[in-house]
FIBABA-896093 format. One record per residue (C-alpha): residue number from 1; residue in one letter; x, y, z. Coordinates in steps of 0.05 Angstrom, whole numbers. Layout:
  seq  type    east   north      up
  NUM     A       X       Y       Z
...
# end
This chain:
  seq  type    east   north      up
    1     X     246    -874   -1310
    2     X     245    -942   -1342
    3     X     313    -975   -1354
    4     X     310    -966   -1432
    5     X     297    -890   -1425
    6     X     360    -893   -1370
    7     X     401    -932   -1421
    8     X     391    -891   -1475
    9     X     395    -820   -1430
   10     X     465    -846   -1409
   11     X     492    -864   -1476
   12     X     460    -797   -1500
   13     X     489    -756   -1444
   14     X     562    -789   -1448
   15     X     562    -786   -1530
   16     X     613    -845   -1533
   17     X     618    -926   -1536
   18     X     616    -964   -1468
   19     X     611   -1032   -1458
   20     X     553   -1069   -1426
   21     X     594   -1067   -1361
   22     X     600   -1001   -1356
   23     X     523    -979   -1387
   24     X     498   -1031   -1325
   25     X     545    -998   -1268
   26     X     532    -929   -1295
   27     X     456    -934   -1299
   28     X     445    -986   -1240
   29     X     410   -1034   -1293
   30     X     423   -1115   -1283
   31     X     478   -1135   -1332
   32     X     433   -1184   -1357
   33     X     369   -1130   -1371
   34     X     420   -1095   -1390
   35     X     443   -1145   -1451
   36     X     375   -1153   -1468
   37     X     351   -1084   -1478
   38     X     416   -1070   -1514
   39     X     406   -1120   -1562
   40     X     337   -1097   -1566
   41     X     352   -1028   -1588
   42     X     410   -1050   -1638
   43     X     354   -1090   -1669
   44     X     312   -1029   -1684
   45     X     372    -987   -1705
   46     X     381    -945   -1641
   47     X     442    -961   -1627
   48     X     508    -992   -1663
   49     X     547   -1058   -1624
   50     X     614   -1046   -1641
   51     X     652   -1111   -1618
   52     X     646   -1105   -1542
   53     X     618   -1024   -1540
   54     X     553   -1000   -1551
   55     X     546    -935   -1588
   56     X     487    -895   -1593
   57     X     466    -876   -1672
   58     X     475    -796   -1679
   59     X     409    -782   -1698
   60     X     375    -815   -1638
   61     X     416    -781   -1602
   62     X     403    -721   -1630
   63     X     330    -730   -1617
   64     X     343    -752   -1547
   65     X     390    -693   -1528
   66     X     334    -644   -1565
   67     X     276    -671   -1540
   68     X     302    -681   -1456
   69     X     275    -637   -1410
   70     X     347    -654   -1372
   71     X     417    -620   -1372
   72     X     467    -648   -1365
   73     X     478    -621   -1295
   74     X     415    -656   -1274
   75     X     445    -719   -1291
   76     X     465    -768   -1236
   77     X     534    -757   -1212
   78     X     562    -823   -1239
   79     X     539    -810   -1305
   80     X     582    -743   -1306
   81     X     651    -782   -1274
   82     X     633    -840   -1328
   83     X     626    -782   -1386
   84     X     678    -745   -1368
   85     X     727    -799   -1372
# end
């Protein structure tokens, strides 16, 4: 999986802001990828910067949760401790 589809798959999975730190310990990506490609897909209205969190817009992640071939439960197990709190 490349580290945009992870991005957006965790922000998608976990339905609520995080901050870069926590998208980049969540999803293994460099904090620096992990700026650019955020900044990337806020450019091209995928997702909403919100002061320090990142929030992913509903309807792409409507089509994301749709469209995955994923649960949940097949989710790493950080990204279910990081949803769930």
């Amino acid at each position: 999986m490349n580290r945009v589809d992870a991005l957006l798959d965790f922000l998608a999975a976990t339905g609520s802001a995080h901050t870069l730190d926590e998208i980049s310990r969540s999803t293994d990506i460099p904090y620096h990828i992990c700026e650019e490609a955020v900044h990337f897909l806020a450019r091209y209205g995928f997702v909403h910067l919100n002061g320090f969190k990142v929030e992913i817009k509903p309807r792409i992640r409507a089509f994301i949760v749709k469209t995955s071939k994923k649960t949940l439960l097949q989710l790493p197990s950080r990204v279910l401790v990081t949803a769930s709190t």
